[in-house]
C-alpha positions in Angstrom: 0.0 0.0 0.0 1.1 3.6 -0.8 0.6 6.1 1.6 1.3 10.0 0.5 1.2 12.3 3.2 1.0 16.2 2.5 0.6 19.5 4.7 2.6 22.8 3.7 5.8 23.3 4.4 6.4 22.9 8.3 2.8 21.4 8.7 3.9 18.0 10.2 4.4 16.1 7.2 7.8 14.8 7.6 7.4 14.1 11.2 4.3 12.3 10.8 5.9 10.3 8.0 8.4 9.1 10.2 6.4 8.4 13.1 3.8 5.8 11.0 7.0 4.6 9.2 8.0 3.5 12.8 4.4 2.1 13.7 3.9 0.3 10.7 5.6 -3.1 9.9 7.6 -3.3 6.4 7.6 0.6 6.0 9.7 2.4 4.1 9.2 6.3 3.8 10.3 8.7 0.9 10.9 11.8 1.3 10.7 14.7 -1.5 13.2 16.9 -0.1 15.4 14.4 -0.5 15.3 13.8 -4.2 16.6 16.4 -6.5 14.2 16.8 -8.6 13.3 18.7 -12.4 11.2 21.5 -11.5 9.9 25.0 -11.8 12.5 27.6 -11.0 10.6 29.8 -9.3 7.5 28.0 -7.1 5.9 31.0 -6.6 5.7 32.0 -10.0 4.9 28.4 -10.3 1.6 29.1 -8.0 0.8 32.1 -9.9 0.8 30.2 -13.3 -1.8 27.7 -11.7 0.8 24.7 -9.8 0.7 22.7 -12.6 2.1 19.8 -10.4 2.6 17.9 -13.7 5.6 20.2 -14.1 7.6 18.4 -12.3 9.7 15.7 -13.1 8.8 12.8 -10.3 10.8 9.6 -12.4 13.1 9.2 -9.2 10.0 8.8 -6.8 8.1 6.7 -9.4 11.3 4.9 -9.5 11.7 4.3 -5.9 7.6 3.2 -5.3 7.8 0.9 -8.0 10.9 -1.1 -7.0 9.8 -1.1 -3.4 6.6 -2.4 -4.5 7.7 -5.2 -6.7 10.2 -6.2 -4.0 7.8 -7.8 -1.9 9.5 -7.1 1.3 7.7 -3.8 1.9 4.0 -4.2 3.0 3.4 0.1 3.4 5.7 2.8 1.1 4.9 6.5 3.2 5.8 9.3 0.8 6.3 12.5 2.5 5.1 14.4 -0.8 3.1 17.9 -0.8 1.2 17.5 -4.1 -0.7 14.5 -2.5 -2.1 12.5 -5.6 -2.2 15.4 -8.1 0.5 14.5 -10.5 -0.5 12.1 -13.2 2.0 9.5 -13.4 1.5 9.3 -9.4 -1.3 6.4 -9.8 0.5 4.1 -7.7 -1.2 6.0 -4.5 -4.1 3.9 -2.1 -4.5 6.7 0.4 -4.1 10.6 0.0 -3.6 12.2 3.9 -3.8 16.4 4.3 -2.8 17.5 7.4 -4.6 20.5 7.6 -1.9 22.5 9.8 -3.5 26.5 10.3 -0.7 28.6 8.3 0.7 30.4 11.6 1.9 27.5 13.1 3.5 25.9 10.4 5.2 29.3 10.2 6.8 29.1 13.3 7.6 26.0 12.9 9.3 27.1 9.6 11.1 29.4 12.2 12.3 27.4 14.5 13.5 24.4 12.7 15.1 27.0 9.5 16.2 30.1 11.0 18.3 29.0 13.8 21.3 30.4 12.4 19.6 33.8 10.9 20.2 36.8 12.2 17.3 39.2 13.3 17.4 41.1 10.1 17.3 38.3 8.0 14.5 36.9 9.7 12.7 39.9 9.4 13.4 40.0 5.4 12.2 36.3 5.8 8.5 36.9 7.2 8.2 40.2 4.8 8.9 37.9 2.4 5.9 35.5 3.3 3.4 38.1 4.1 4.3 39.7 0.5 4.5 36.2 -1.7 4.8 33.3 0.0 1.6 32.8 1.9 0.2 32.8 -1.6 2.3 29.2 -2.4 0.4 27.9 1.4 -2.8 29.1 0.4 -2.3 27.2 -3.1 -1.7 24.0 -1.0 -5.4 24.4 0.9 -7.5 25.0 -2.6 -5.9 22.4 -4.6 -4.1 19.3 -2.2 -6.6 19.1 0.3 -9.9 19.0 -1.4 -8.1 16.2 -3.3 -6.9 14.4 -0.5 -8.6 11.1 0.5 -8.1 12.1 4.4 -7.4 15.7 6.3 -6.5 15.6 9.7 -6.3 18.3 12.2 -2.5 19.6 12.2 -2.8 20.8 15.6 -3.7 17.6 16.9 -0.7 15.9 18.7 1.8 13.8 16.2 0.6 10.3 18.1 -2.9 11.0 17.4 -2.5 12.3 13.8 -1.1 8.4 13.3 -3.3 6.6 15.4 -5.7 8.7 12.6 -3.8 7.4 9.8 -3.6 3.4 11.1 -7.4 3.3 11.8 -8.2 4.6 7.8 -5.6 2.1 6.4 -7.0 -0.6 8.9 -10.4 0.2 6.9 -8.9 0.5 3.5 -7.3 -3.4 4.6 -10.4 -4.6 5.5 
């Protein structure tokens, strides 16, 4: 089974990934910030064009699924992935999860886990920069992933519940 897992960027999805990946037997979890992948050069131009998610070049991920797949030694593959299902080679995916993370803590999550090492003017350029243009590429992410998500869960729920949530919707989708 192929489990993607999306929220905006520092809405839990990585964490969350990680976490089932331990809960569930034969998981493996994918990551997309860890392929270096063919994409648009500018996302938020990207987002103003209309996220064409198509525009990106997923062969490595498609890859990666497929070979775990036909291995037979993994039961679950967990891709950490923010376009959930809306790419069209990506038809290898059972169940489509939005955590639905509200936009200011996902921000300061953003902060904490990315600006350590930025100094207070930087940060500053950094949330102008958001406020200006980038809350327009989160905003994207809550009119187009998660009406086409299979499941969205409550981001501000703790991580342990968010994955008791995900086991009890693939326990249904196994029954």
């Amino acid at each position: 089974m192929t489990i993607a897992i999306a929220a905006v960027s520092g809405g839990g999805k990585t964490t969350v990934t990680s976490r089932l990946g331990e809960r569930l037997p034969n998981a493996i979890a994918l990551y997309f910030d860890e392929y270096d992948l063919a994409g648009p050069d500018d996302i938020l131009d990207w987002v103003e064009r209309g996220a064409n998610h198509n525009e990106w070049n997923i062969d490595p991920i498609l890859a990666d699924i497929t070979k775990l797949i036909h291995s037979g030694e993994v039961e679950y593959v967990l891709l950490d992935y923010p376009f959930a299902n809306l790419h069209n080679n990506l038809k290898t995916i059972d169940l489509t999860i939005f955590i639905d993370t509200p936009l200011d803590i996902a921000m300061a999550r953003r902060i904490l886990r990315d600006f350590g090492n930025m100094n207070t003017e930087e940060i500053m350029n950094e949330m102008q920069f958001y406020l200006t243009r980038g809350r327009l590429g989160y905003e994207s992410m809550l009119t187009t992933i998660k009406p086409h998500s299979d499941v969205v869960i409550n981001g501000t729920l703790p991580v342990d519940e968010i994955v008791r949530i995900i086991e009890q919707e693939i326990a249904g989708l196994e029954q």
